[in-house]
SERO-4910 file (N, C-alpha, C, O; in steps of 0.05 Angstrom, whole numbers):
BEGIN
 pado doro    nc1    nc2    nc3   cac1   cac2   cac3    cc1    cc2    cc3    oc1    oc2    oc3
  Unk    A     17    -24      0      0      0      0     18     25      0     18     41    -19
  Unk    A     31     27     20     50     46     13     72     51     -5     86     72     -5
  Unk    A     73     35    -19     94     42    -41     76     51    -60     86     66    -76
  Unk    A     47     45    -65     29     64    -81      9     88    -73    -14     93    -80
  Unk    A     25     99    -57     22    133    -41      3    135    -15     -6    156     -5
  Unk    A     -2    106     -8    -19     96     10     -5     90     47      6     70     55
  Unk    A     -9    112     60     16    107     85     -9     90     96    -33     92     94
  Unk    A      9     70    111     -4     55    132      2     49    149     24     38    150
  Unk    A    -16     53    175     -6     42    207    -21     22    220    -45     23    225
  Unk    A     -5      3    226    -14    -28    236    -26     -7    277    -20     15    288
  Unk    A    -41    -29    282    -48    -11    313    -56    -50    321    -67    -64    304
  Unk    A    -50    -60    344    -57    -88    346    -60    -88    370    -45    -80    387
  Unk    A    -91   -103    373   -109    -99    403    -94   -111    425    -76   -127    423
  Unk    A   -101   -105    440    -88   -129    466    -98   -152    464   -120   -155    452
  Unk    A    -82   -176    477    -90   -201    479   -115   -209    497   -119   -210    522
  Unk    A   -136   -216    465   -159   -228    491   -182   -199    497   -199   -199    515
  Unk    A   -177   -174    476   -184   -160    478   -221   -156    456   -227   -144    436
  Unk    A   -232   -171    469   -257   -170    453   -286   -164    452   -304   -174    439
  Unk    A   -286   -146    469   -313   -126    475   -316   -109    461   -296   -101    450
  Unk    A   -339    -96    454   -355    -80    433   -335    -55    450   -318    -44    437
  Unk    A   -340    -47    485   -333    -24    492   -308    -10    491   -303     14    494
  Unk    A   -288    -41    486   -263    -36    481   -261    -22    451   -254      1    446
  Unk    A   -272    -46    427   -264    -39    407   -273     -3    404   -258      9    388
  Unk    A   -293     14    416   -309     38    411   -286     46    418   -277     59    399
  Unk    A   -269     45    441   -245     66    457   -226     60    436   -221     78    420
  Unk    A   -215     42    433   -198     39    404   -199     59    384   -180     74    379
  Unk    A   -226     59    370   -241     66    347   -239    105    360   -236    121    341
  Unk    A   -240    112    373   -244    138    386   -209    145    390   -203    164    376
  Unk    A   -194    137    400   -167    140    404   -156    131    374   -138    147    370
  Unk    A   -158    118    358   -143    119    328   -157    145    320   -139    162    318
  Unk    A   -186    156    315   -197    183    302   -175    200    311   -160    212    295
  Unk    A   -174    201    348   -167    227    350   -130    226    345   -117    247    343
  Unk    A   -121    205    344    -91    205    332    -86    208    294    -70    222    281
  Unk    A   -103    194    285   -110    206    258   -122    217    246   -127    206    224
  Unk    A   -133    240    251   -167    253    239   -174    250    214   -197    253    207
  Unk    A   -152    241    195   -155    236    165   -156    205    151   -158    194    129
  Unk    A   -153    200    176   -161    164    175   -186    162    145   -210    166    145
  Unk    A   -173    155    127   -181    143    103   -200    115     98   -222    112     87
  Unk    A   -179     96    111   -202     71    121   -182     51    133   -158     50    136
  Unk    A   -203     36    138   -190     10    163   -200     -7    148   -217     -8    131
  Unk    A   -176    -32    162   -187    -67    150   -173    -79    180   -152    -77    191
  Unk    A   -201    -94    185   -203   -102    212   -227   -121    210   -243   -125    191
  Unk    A   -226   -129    233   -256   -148    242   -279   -140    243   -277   -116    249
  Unk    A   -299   -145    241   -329   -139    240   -338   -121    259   -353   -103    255
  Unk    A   -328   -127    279   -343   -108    304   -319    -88    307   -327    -69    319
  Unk    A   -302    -87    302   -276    -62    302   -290    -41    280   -296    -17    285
  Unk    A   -292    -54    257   -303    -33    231   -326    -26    245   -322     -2    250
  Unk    A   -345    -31    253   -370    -24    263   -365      0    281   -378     21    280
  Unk    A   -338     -6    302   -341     14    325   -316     41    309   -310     61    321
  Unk    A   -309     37    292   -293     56    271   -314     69    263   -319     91    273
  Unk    A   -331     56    244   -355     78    226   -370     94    243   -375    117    236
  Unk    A   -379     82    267   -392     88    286   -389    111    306   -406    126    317
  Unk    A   -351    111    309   -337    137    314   -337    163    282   -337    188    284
  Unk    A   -337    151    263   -341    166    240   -355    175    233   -351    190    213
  Unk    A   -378    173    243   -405    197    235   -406    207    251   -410    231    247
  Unk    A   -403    200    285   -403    232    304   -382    249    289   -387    273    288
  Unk    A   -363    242    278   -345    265    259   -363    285    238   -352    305    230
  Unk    A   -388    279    230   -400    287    204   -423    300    223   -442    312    212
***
C-alpha cells in the first residue's frame, strides 16, 4: 500500500481484547490520533465501532 502513495499504520489490540466497549475506545483514540483516517481493514465489530466513531465526525 505504501509504495502506491498509501501510508499505513498497523495498531494491534491487546491479547484477549474483545468487547464492543473496548473496540469503541480503540475506534475513538485511532480518530483522534488520525483525523484523516481514510479507512480500516479489521474485524467486524472493530469496523463497526470505527464507522460508528465516524459519523459523530460528520
Amino acid at each position: 500500500m505504501a509504495e502506491h502513495g498509501f501510508p499505513c499504520k498497523t495498531y494491534e489490540l491487546s491479547r484477549n481484547q474483545f468487547d464492543l466497549d473496548s473496540y469503541l475506545q480503540v475506534a475513538k483514540e485511532l480518530h483522534e490520533k488520525y483525523p484523516d483516517i481514510k479507512s480500516v481493514f479489521s474485524v467486524d465489530l472493530v469496523l463497526i465501532a470505527c464507522l460508528k466513531e465516524a459519523m459523530k465526525k460528520e
